[in-house]
N, C-alpha and C positions, 0 to 999 in steps of 0.2 A: 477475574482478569478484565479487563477494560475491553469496550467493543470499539471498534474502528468503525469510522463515519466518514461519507467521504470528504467534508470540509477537515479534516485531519492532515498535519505538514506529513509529507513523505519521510523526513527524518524523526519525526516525531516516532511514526510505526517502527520503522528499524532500530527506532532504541529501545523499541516495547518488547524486540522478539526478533534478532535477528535471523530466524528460520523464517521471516517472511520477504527474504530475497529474493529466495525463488520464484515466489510468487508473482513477483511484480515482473520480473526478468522472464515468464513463460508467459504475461500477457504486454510481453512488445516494449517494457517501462525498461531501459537497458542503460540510463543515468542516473544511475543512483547515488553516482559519487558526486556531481555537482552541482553545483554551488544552487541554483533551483530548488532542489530536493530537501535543499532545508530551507527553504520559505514558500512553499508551493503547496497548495493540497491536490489530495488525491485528485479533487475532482477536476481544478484546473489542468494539473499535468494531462490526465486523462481527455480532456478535450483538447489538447495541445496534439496530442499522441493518435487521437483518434481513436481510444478506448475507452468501453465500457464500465464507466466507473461501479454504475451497482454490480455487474457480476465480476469487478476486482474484489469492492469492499467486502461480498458477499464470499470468495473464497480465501481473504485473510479471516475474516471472522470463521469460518468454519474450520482454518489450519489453528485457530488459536482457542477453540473450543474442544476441538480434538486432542489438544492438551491437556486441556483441563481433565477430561476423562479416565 
């Protein structure tokens, strides 16, 4: 499965797995419907938001490895 990085668009992740909604939704990212989310990456929203993008990118990657398993 692909890893997520933070220059990665936010709708890009949500078409890759959407069990990663929660994810973004329990660190504060609660726009995921608009219109941003699909030309914005991680790492911009995140500085927008005032979140930590490596410990987002760092627990999609580990929701999407624990998959894998």
């Amino acid at each position: 499965m692909a890893k997520v990085t933070p220059d990665m668009i936010i709708a890009d992740v949500l078409k890759l797995d959407k069990g990663t909604v929660p994810i973004f939704l329990n660190n504060g990212m609660h726009c995921l419907g608009c219109p941003s989310s699909s030309g914005e990456s991680i790492m911009d929203a995140c500085a927008i938001h005032g979140i930590d993008a490596d410990k987002l990118v760092k627990e999609l990657n580990d929701y999407l490895e624990g998959k894998e398993a």
